[in-house]
VODREN-31827 format. One record per residue: x, y, z of N, C-alpha, C, O in turn; residue number from 1; residue in three letters. Coordinates in steps of 0.05 Angstrom, whole numbers, plus 5000, padded with zeros to 4 digits. Example, Ala and Ser with C-alpha at 12.3 -4.5 7.8 and 13.67 -1.06 7.14 Angstrom:
% VODREN-31827
NODE;nxx;nyy;nzz;caxx;cayy;cazz;cxx;cyy;czz;oxx;oyy;ozz;seq;type
NODE;5264;4886;5156;5246;4910;5156;5264;4934;5156;5285;4934;5169;1;ALA
NODE;5257;4955;5142;5273;4979;5143;5258;5001;5157;5268;5023;5161;2;SER
% end
This chain:
% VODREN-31827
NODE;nxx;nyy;nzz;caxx;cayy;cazz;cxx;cyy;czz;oxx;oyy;ozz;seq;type
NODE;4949;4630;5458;4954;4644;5433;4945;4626;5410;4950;4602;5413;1;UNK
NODE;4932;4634;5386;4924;4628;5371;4943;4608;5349;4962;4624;5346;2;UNK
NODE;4947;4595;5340;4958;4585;5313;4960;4604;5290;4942;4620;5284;3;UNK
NODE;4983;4601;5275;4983;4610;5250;4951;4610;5230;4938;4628;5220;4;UNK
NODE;4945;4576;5230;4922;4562;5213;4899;4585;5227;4882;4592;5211;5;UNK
NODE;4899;4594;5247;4870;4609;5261;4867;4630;5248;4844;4637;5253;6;UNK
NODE;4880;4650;5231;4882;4670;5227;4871;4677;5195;4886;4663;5182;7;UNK
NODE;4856;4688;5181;4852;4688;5150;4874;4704;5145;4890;4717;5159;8;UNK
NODE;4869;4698;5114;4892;4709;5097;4898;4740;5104;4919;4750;5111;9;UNK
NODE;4872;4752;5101;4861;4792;5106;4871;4792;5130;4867;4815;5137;10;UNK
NODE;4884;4780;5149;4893;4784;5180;4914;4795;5181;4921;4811;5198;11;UNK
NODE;4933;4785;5156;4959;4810;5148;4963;4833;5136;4984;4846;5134;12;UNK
NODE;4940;4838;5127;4931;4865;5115;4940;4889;5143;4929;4892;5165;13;UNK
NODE;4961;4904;5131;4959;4926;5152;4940;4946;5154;4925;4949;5135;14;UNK
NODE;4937;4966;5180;4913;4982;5184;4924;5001;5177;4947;5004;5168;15;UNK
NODE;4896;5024;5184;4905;5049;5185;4922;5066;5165;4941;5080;5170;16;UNK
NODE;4911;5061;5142;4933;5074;5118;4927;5103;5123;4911;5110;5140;17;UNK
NODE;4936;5118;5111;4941;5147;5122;4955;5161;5094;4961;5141;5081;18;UNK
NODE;4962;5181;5080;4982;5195;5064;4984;5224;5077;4968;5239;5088;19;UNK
NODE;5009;5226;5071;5021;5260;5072;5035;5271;5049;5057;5263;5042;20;UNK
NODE;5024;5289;5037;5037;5300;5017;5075;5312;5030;5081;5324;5050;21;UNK
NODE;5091;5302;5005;5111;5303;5018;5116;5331;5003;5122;5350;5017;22;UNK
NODE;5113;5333;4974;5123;5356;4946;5098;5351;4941;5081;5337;4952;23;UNK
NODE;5098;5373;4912;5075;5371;4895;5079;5344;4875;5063;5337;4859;24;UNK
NODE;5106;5332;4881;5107;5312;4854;5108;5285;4868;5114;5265;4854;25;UNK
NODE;5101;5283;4904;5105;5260;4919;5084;5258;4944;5067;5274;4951;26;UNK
NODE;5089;5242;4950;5059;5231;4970;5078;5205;4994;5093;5186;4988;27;UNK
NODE;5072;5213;5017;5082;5189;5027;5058;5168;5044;5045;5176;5062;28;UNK
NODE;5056;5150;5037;5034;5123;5042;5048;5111;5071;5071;5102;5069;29;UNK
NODE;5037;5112;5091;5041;5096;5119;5015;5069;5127;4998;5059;5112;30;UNK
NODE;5020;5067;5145;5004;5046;5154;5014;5034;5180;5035;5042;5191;31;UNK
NODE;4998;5015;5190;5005;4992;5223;5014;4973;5213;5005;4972;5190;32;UNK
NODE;5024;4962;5216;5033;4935;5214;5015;4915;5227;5004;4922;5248;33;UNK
NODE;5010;4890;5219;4995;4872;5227;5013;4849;5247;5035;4840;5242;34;UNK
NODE;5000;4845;5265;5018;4826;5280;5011;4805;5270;5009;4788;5288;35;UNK
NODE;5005;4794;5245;5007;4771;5235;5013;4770;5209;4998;4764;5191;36;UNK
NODE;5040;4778;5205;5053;4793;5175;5075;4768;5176;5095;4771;5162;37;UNK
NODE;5074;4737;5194;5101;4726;5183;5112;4718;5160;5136;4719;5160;38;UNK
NODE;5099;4709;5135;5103;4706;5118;5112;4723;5091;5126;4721;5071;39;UNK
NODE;5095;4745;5105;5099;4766;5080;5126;4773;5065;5142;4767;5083;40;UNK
NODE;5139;4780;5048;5160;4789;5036;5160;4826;5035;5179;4841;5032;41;UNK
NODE;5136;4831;5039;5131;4860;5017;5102;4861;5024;5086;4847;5037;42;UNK
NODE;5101;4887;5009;5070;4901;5001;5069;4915;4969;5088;4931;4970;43;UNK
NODE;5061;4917;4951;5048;4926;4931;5028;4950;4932;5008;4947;4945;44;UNK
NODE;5035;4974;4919;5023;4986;4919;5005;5001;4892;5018;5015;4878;45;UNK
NODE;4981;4998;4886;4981;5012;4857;4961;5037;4859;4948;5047;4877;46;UNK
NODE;4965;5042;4833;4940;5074;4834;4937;5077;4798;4953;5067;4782;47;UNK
NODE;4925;5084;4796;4915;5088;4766;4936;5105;4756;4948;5119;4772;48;UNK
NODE;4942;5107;4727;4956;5127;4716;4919;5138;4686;4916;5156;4670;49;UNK
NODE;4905;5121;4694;4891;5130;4672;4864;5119;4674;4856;5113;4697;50;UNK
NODE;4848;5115;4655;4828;5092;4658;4825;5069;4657;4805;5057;4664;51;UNK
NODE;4847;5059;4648;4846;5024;4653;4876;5015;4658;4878;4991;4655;52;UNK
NODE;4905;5030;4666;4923;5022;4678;4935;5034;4700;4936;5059;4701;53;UNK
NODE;4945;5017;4718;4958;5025;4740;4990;5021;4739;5003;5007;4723;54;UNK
NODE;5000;5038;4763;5023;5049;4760;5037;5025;4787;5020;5030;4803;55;UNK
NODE;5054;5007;4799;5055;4993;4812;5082;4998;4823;5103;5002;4810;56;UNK
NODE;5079;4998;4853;5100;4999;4874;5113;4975;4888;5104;4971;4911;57;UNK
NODE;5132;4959;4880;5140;4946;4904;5149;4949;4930;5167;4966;4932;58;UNK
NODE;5144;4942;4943;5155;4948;4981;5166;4926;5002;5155;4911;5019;59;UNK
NODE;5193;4931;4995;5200;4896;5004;5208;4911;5037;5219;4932;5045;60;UNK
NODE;5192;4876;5052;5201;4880;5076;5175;4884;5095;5162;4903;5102;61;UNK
NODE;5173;4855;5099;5148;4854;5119;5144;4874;5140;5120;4880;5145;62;UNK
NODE;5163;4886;5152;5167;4903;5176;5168;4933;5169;5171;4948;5188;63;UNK
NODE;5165;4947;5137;5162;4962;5119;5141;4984;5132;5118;4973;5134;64;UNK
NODE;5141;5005;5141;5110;5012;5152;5108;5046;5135;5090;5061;5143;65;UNK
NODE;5126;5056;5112;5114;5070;5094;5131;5064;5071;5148;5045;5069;66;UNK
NODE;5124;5089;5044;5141;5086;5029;5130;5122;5018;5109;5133;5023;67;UNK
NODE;5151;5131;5003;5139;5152;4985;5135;5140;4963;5144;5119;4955;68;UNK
NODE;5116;5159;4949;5114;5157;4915;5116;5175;4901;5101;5194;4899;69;UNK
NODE;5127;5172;4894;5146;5197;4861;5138;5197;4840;5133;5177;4828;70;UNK
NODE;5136;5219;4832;5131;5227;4807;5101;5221;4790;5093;5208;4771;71;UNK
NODE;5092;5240;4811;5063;5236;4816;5052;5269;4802;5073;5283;4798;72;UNK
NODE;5033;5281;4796;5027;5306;4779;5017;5332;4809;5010;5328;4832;73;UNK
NODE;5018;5342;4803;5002;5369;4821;4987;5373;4819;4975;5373;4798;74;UNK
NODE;4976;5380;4847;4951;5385;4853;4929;5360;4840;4909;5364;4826;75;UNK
NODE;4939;5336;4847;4917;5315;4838;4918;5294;4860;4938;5286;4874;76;UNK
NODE;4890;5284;4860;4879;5270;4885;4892;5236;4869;4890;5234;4844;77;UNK
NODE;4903;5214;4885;4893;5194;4875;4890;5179;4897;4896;5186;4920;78;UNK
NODE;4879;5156;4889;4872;5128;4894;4893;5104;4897;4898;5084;4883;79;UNK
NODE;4903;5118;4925;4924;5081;4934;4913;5059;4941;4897;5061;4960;80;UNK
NODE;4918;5037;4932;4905;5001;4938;4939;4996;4954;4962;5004;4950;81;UNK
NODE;4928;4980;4972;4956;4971;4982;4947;4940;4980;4923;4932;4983;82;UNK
NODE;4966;4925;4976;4955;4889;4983;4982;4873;4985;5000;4877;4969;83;UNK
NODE;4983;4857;5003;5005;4848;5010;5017;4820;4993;5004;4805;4978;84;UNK
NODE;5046;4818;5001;5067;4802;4977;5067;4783;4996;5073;4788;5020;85;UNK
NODE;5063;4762;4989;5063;4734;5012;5090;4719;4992;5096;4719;4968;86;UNK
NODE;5101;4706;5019;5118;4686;5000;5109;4669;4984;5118;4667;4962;87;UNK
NODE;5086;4651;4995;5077;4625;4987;5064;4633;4963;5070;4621;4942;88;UNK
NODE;5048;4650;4964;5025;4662;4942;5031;4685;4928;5022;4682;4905;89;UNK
NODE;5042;4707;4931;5053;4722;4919;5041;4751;4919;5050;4762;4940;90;UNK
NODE;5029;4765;4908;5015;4795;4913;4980;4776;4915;4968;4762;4898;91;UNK
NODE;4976;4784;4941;4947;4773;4949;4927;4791;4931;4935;4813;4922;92;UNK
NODE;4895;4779;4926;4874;4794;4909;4875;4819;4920;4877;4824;4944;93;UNK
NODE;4872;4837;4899;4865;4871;4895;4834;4873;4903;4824;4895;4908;94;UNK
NODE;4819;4850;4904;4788;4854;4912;4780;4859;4949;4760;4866;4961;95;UNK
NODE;4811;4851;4958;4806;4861;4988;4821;4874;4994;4822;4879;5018;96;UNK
NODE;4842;4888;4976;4869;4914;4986;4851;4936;4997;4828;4944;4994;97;UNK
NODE;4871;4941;5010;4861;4969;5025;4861;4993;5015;4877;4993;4996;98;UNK
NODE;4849;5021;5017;4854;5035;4999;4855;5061;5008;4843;5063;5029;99;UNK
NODE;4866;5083;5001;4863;5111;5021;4869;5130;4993;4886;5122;4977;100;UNK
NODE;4858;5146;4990;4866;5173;4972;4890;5192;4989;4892;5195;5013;101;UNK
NODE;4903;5201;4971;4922;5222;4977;4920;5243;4958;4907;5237;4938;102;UNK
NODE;4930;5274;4958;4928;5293;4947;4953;5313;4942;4964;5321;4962;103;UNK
NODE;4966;5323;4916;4987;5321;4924;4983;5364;4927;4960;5372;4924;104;UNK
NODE;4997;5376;4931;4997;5395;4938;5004;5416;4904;5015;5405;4886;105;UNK
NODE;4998;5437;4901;4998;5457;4887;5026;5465;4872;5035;5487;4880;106;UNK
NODE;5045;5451;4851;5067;5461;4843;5070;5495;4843;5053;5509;4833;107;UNK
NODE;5096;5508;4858;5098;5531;4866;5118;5539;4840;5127;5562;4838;108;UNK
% end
């Protein structure tokens, strides 16, 4: 088995992100877990609220494998970045988060 030192930083990045619209005003964000998540605290999640700011999720708990998000508009697509909360370092660069669109469903 490998060493901790063998592994890059992006090796804790979980896979497979995925969303399911939960409401028209919520979205729930999943993912795998990485078997090389020891350090982590959390994951961070953001999405734009506009053209130049984002709206930011904390997610404590390395072992964490979704979360919903609230209070989100209808019938609109966005753009989730996920990137993980390391102890040592803290919310790792947004230039290698992962990213998946979700869509939320039609207010009735």
């Amino acid at each position: 088995m490998p060493f901790l030192s063998d592994y890059l930083n992006t090796d804790a990045f979980p896979t497979d992100l995925q969303t399911e619209a939960v409401s028209p005003f919520s979205v729930r964000i999943s993912w795998t877990l990485s078997p090389v998540n020891c350090d982590l605290i959390g994951y961070v999640i953001r999405y734009p609220i506009n053209e130049t700011d984002y709206t930011y999720v904390y997610v404590d708990g390395k072992d964490t494998e979704s979360v919903v998000i609230e209070g989100l508009m209808p019938n609109t697509t966005y753009l989730f970045e996920l990137s993980i909360n390391r102890f040592a370092y803290g919310v790792y660069s947004w230039n290698v988060a992962k990213s998946v669109s979700g869509t939320t469903p039609t207010s009735k």
